[in-house]
C-alpha positions in Angstrom: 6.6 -0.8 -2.3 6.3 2.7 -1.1 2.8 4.2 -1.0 1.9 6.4 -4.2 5.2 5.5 -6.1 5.7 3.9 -9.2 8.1 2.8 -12.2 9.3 5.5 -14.0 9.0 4.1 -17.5 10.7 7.5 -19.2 13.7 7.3 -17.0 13.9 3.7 -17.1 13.8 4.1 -21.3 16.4 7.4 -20.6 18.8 5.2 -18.4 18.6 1.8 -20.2 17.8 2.3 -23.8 14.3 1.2 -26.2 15.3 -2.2 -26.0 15.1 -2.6 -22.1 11.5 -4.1 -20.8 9.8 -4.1 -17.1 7.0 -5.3 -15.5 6.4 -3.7 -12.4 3.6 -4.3 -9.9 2.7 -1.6 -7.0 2.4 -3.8 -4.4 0.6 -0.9 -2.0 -2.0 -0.4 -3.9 -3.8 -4.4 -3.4 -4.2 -3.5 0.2 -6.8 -0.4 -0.7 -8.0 -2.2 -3.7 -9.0 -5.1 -1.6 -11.0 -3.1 1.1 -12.8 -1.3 -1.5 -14.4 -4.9 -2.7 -14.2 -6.7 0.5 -17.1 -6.9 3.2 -14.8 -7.9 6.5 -10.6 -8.7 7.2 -10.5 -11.8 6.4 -11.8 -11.5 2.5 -9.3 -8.3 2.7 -6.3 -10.5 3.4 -7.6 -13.9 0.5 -7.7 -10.6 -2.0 -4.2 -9.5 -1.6 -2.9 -13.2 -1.6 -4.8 -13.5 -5.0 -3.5 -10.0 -6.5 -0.1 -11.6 -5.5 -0.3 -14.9 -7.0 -2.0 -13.5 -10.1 1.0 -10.9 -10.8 3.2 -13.8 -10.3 1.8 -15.7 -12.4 1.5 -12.9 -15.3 5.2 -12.2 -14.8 5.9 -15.5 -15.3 4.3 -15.7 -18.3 5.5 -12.5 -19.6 9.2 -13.3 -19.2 9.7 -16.4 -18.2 11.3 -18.3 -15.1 15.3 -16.9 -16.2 13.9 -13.5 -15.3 15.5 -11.0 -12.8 13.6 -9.7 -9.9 14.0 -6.2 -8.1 12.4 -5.0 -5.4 12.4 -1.5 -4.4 11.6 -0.4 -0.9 
């Protein structure tokens, strides 16, 4: 959730082993994302809630409602 950081997928591998899997979505970046294809606020804020829902979603189906959730801020 911090600006310009992401998952470190080598020291994630390093610290948990080949067999450990993450999805990790950088939250800070929908904001800029959504200005850059938005005309006013309002469509700004309706593209965020969509990059939300849709990672959800894809988590969801990647690993399945048992998974764990982490947030890093």
């Amino acid at each position: 959730m911090k600006s310009g950081y992401t998952l470190n997928r080598i020291e994630l591998k390093k610290e948990f082993g080949p067999n450990y899997q993450a999805f990790n979505v950088d939250i800070w970046s929908f904001k800029k994302a959504a200005e850059a294809i938005s005309v006013n606020e309002a469509e700004v804020q309706q593209k965020i809630a969509a990059m939300v829902y849709y990672n959800l979603a894809t988590t969801l189906v990647l690993a399945g409602p048992s998974m764990r959730v982490v947030v890093v801020s």
